[in-house]
C-alpha positions as CSV (number, residue, x, y, z in Angstrom):
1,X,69.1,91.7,100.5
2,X,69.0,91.0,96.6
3,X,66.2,88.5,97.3
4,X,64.2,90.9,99.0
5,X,64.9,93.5,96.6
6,X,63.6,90.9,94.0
7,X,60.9,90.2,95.5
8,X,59.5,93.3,96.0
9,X,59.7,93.8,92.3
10,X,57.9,90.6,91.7
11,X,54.7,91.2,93.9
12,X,54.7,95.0,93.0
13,X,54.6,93.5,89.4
14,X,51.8,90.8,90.1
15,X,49.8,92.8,92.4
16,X,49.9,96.2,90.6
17,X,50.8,97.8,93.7
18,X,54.1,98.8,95.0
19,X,54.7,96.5,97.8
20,X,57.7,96.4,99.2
21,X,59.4,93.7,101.1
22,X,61.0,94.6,104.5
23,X,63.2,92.7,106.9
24,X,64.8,94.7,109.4
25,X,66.6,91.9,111.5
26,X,68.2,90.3,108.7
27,X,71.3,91.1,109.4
28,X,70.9,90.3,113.1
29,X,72.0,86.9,114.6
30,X,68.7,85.0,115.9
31,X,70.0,85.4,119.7
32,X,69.7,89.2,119.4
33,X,66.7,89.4,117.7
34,X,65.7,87.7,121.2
35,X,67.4,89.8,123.1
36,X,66.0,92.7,121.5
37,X,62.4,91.0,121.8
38,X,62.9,90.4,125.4
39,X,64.0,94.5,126.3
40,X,61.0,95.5,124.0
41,X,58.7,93.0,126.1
42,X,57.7,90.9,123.4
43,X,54.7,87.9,124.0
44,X,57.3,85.3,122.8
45,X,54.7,82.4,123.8
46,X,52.7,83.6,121.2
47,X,55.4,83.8,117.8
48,X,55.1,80.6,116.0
49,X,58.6,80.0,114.0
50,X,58.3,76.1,114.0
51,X,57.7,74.4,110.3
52,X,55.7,71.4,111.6
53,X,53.2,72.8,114.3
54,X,50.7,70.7,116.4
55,X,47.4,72.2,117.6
56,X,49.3,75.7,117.8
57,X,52.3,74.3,119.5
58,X,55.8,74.4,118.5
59,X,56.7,70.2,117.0
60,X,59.9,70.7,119.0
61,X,61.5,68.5,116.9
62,X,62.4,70.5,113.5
63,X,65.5,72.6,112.6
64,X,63.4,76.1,113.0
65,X,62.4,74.7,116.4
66,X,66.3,73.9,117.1
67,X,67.3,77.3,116.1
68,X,64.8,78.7,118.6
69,X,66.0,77.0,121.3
70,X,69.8,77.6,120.2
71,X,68.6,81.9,120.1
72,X,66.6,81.6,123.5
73,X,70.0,80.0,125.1
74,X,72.4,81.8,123.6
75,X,70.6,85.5,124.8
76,X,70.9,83.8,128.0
77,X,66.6,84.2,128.0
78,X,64.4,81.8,129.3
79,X,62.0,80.3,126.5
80,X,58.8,80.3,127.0
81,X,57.4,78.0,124.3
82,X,55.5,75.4,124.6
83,X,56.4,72.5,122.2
84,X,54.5,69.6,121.8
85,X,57.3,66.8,121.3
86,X,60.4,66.5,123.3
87,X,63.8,68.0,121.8
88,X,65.6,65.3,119.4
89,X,68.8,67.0,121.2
């Protein structure tokens, strides 16, 4: 929360506006934040969280891709992204 706090100073600072910096689900594990998503009917084949996409697909193959897998299985939710490698794991 200090970070974000921080950071919010920093832009408001470098911007000359007050911004401020807000992340509702951080204290939320990943898996809820899906299950959340999924009672709210979120478009999860359209979020992008991977850190090496191709042509607007999930790589498949990076830590942020793992973790999305890891949320989508651990709500028990059926992921709907397409990824453009095979899972390493």
């Amino acid at each position: 929360l200090e970070f974000f706090a921080a950071m919010s100073r920093t832009l408001s600072m470098g911007l000359a506006h007050d911004i401020a910096v807000v992340a509702p689900f951080v204290t939320m594990h990943k898996s809820d934040v899906i299950r959340l998503g999924a009672e709210l009917n979120v478009p999860f084949e359209v979020t992008l969280s991977c850190m090496n996409p191709r042509e607007g697909l999930h790589c498949g193959q990076c830590t942020k891709c793992r973790e999305r897998r890891d949320a989508f299985h651990a709500a028990g939710v059926d992921d709907p992204t397409a990824y453009a490698f095979k899972p390493l794991r």
